[in-house]
C-alpha positions in Angstrom: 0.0 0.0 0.0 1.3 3.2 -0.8 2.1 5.4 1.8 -0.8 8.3 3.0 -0.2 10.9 5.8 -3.5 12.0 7.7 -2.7 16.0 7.0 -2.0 15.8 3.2 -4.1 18.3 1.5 -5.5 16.2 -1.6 -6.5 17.4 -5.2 -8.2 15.0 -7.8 -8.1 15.6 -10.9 -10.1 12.9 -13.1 -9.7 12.5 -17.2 -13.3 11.0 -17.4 -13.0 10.7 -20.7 -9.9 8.6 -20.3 -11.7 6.3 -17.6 -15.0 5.9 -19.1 -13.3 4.5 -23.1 -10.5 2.2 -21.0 -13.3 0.7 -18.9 -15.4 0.2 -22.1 -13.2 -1.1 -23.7 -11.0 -3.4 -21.1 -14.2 -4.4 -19.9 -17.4 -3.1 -20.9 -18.2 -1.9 -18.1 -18.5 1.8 -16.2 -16.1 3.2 -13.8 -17.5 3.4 -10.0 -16.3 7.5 -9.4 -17.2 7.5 -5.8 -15.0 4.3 -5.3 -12.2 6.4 -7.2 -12.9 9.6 -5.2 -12.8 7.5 -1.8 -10.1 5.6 -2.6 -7.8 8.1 -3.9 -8.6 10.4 -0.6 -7.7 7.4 2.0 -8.2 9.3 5.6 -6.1 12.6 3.9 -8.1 16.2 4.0 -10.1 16.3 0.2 -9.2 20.0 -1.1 -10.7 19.3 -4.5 -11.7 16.9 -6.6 -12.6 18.3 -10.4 -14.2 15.9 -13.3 -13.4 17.1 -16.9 -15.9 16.1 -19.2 -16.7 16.4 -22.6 -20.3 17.3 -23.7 -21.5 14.9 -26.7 -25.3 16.1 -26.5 -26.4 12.6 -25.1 -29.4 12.1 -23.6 -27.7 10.7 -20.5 -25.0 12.9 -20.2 -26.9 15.2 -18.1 -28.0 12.6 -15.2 -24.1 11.4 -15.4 -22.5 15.1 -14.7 -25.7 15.3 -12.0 -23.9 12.1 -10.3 -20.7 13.1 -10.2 -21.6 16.4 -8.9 -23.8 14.6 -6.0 -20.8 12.4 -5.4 -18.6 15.5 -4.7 -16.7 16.5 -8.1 -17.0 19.8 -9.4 -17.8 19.0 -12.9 -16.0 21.0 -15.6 -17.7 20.6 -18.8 -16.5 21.5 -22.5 -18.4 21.0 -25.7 -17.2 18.1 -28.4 -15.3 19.8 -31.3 -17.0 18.2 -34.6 -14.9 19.6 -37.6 -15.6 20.3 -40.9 -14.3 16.4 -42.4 -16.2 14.9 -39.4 -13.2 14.3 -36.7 -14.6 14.9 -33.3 -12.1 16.1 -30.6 -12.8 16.6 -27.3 -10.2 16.9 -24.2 -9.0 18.5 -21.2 -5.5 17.9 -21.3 -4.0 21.5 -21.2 -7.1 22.7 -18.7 -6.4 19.6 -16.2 -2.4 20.7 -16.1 -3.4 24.5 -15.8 -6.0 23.7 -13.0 -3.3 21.2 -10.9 -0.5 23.7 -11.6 -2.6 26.7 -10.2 -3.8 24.4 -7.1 -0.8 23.0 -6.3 0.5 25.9 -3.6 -3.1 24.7 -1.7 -2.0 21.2 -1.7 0.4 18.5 -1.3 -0.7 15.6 -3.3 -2.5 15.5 -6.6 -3.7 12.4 -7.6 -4.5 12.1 -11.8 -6.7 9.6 -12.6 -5.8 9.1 -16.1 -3.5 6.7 -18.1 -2.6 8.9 -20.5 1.0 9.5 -20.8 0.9 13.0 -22.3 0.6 14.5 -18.4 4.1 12.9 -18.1 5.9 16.6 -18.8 3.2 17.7 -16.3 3.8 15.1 -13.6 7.1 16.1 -13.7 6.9 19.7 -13.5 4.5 19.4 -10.3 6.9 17.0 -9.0 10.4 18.8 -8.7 9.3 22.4 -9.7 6.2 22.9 -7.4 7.1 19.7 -4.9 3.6 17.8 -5.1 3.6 14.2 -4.1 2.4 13.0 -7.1 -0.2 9.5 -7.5 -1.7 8.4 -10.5 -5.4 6.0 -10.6 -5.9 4.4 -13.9 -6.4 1.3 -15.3 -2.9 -0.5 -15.7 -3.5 -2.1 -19.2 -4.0 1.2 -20.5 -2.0 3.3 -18.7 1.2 4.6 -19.8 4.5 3.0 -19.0 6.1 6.4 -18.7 3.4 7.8 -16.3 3.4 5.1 -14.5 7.3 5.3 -13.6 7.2 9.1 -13.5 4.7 9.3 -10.3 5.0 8.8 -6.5 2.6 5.9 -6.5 0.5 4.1 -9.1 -3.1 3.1 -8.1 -3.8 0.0 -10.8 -7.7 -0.1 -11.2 -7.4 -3.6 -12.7 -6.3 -5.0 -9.9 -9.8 -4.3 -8.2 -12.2 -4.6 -10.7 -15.1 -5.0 -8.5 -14.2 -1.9 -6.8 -13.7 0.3 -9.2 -16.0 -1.2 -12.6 -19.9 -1.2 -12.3 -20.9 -4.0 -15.0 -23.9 -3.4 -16.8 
């Protein structure tokens, strides 16, 4: 187990965009949120914990942000890009780094729950310029090997499916 002191002020910082395609498709499945929120927190003092999430226009999209906001995320939404050939683009990446970077003074870990290994150069910054204990929760199929080795501790979501996964 990784190693949790009762006074760290804790950030989270959730990709949910990341979360919810690597549980769909490792496992077809959802991802449980509030077992990531309580699980990432441990007995440590919550500061923030932000969801990114893409609006699609779904039908159900609007009863999912409700959840996560009842659960205790303060949901950040942004609209999917659709471009002129068709591509769709949609992500948080440089509004997740801006939002840890500007918290970080407040806190003393930040936990990223993404695999994604473009917040490598950000993990790294937080780390040694701004002095955050960095952990990462993500699924460790899908997570990248750099990210992995470039945080304080790596929570692996595959190894507790049932935790983590709600199966349909």
């Amino acid at each position: 187990m990784h190693m949790q002191f009762k006074y760290q002020r804790v950030g989270i910082f959730v990709d949910v965009q990341n979360m919810y395609y690597s549980a769909k498709n490792l496992y077809s499945a959802k991802v449980n949120f509030m077992q990531i929120l309580k699980s990432a927190v441990g007995n440590r003092s919550l500061i923030r914990a932000i969801a990114y999430v893409i609006k699609a226009d779904v039908k159900e999209e609007q009863n999912f942000f409700d959840a996560l906001d009842k659960i205790g995320y303060d949901v950040k939404a942004k609209d999917l890009q659709v471009f002129a050939g068709g591509a769709k683009k949609g992500d948080w990446d440089i509004g997740l780094a801006m939002d840890t970077i500007e918290l970080a003074p407040k806190l003393d870990t930040i936990v990223i729950v993404s695999g994604d290994g473009d917040y490598v150069p950000l993990v790294r910054h937080l780390r040694h310029a701004l002095g955050c204990r960095i952990e990462v929760v993500a699924f460790g199929k899908s997570c990248s090997g750099a990210l992995k080795d470039e945080c304080d501790s790596f929570i692996d979501m595959d190894n507790d499916r049932k935790r983590f996964l709600i199966y349909r």
